[in-house]
C-alpha positions in Angstrom: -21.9 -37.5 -55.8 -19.5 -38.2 -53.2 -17.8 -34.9 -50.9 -14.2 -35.1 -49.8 -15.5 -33.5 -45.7 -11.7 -34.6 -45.3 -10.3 -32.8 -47.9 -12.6 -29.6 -47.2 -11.2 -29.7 -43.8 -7.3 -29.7 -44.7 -7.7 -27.2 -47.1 -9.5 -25.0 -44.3 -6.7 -26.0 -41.5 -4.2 -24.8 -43.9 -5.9 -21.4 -44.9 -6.1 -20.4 -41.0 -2.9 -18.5 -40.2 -0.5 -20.1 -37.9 0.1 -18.6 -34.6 3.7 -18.6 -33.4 6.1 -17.9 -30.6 5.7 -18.2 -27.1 2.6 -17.2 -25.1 2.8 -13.4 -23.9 4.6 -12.9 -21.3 3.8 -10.4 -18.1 5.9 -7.3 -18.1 8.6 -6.8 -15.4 6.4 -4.4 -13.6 3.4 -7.1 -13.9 5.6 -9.8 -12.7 7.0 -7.1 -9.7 3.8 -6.4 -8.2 2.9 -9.8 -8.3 5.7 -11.6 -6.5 5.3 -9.0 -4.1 1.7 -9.9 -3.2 2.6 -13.6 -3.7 5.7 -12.7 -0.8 4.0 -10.9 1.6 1.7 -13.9 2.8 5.2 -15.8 3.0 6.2 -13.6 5.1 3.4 -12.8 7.7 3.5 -16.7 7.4 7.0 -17.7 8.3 8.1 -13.9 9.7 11.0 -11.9 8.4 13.6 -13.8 9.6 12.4 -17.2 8.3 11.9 -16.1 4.7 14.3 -17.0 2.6 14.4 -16.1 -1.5 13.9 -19.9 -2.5 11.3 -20.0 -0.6 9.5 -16.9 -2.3 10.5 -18.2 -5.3 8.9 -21.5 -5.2 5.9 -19.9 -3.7 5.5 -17.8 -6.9 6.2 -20.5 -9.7 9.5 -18.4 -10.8 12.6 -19.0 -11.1 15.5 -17.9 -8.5 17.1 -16.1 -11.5 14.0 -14.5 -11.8 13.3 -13.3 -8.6 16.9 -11.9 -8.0 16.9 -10.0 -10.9 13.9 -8.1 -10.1 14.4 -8.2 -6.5 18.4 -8.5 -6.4 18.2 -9.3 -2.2 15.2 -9.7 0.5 15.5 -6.6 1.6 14.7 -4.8 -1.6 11.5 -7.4 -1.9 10.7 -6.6 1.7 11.2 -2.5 0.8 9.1 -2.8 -2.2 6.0 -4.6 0.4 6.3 -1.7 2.7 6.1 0.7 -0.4 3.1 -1.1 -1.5 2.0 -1.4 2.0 2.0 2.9 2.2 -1.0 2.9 -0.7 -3.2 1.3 1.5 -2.4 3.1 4.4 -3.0 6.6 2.5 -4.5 7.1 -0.3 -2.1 9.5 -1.8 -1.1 11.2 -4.1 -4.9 11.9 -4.9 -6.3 15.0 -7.4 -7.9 18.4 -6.0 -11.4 17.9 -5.2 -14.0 19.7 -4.3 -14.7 18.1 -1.5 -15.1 19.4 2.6 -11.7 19.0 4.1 -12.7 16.2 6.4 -13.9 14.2 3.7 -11.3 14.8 1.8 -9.3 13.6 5.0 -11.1 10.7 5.6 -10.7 9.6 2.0 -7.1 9.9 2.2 -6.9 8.1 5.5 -9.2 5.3 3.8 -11.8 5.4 6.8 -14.3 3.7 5.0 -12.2 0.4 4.6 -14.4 -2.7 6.0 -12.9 -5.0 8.8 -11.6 -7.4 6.4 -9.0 -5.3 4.8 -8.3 -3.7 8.0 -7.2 -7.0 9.2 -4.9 -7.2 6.3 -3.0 -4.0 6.3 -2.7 -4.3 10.2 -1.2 -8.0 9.8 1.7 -6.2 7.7 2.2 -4.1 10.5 2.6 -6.5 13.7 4.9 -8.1 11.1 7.3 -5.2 11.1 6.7 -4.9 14.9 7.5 -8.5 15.8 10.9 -8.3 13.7 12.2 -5.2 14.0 14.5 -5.3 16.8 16.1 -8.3 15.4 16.6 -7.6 12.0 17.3 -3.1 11.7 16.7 -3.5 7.8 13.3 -3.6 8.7 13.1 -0.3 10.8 15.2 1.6 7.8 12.6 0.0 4.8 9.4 1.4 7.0 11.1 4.8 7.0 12.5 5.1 3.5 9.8 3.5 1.7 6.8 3.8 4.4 6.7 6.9 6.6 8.9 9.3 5.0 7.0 8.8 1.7 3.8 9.1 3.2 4.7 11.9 5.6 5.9 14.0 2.5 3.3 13.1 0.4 0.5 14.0 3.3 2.5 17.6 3.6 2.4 18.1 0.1 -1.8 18.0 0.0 -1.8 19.9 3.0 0.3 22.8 2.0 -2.3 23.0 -1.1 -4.9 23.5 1.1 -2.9 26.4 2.9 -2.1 27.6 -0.6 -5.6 28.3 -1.6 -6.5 29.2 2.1 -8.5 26.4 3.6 -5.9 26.2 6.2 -4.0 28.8 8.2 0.0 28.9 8.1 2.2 26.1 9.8 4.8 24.0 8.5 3.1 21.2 6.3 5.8 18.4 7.7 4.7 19.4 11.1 0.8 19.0 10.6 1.6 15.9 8.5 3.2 14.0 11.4 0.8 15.4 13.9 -2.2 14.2 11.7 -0.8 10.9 11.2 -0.1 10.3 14.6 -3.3 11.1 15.6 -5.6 8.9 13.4 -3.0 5.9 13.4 -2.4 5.9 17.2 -5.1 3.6 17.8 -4.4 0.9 14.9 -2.0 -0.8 16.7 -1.4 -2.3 20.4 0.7 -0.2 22.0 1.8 -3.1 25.2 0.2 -6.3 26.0 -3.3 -6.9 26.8 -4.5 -3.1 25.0 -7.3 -4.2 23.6 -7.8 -2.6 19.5 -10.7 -0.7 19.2 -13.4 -1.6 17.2 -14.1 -0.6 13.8 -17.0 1.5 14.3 -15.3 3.4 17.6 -11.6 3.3 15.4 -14.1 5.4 12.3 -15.2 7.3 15.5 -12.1 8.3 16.9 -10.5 9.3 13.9 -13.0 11.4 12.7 -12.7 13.2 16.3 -9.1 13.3 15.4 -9.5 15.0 12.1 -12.0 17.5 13.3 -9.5 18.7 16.4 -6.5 18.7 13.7 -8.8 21.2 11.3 -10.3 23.5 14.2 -6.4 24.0 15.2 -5.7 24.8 11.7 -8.9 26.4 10.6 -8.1 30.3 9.1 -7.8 32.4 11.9 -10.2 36.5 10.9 -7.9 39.1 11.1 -8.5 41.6 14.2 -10.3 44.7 13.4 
């Protein structure tokens, strides 16, 4: 007796379900965060002034109707890369912990970063250095999406800690800026030939740093 194998296998094609459409697409936000990593090694390759939106768009595979509707000019790319940029300068906002407040400091901070990824955030910022006296869109992006963000963010956790009284009374913008000034004074060269510090004295320094910032703001005993 003879089998049809053919037949068999028609009749089995034919009972699988069809699948239709087009392949899932990523979702705007998706598609967002990755044209912005995609753009930013445009730009620390070419420079702010040399990127152009065909350019980025070619680079990520997209369309220039894509790009400019998620991103409608470079400058809102360019703002969305510092915002991204903030996260791995501070780790915030982060939950209450239990944790000692200079560990909890450090963590924010992201002291335990290895060289690699140090090199990478500080690439972003002689980026914004190189440019920025040539192009002001660049100074206003750093403070609207960058520092101001981070600043307020950083005062937020610290008036926490005042609330539940791990730190004595003073204005939480205040300590913000002086704390950030402190442990990210020595990330970048300040004039020509300052050497960077490396990463075992940078962890050094800004551990020095956070302990000077919490004996000034330790809770002060009331006189008897």
């Amino acid at each position: 007796m003879m089998v049809d194998n053919h037949g068999e296998a028609t009749v089995a094609a034919a009972a699988r379900p069809r699948v239709r459409g087009r392949p899932k697409q990523r979702s705007d936000e998706d598609e967002r965060q990755r044209i912005v990593s995609v753009a930013r090694e445009q730009f620390l390759d070419a420079g702010y002034g040399a990127t152009t939106m065909d350019g980025v768009a070619a680079r990520c595979g997209i369309s220039k109707k894509t790009l400019y509707r998620l991103f409608p000019a470079k400058t809102d790319l360019f703002r969305a890369m510092v915002a991204d940029h903030r996260r791995t300068m501070l780790a915030l906002p982060r939950p209450d912990d239990a944790l000692p407040l200079a560990e909890a400091i450090a963590a924010i901070f992201r002291l335990d970063i290895d060289e690699n990824e140090n090199r990478e955030r500080l690439a972003f910022i002689r980026l914004a250095m190189a440019d920025a006296d040539r192009f002001p869109e660049i100074g206003e992006a750093i403070t609207l999406e960058g520092a101001e963000p981070a600043r307020r963010l950083l005062a937020d956790w610290l008036a926490r800690q005042q609330e539940r009284g791990a730190l004595r009374p003073f204005p939480p913008q205040a300590a913000a800026r002086m704390l950030m000034d402190m442990v990210f004074g020595v990330l970048v060269k300040r004039f020509p030939g300052e050497g960077l510090l490396k990463q075992e004295e940078r962890l050094a320094h800004a551990q020095r740093c956070i302990d000077v910032f919490l004996h000034g703001l330790a809770p002060r005993s009331e006189p008897a």
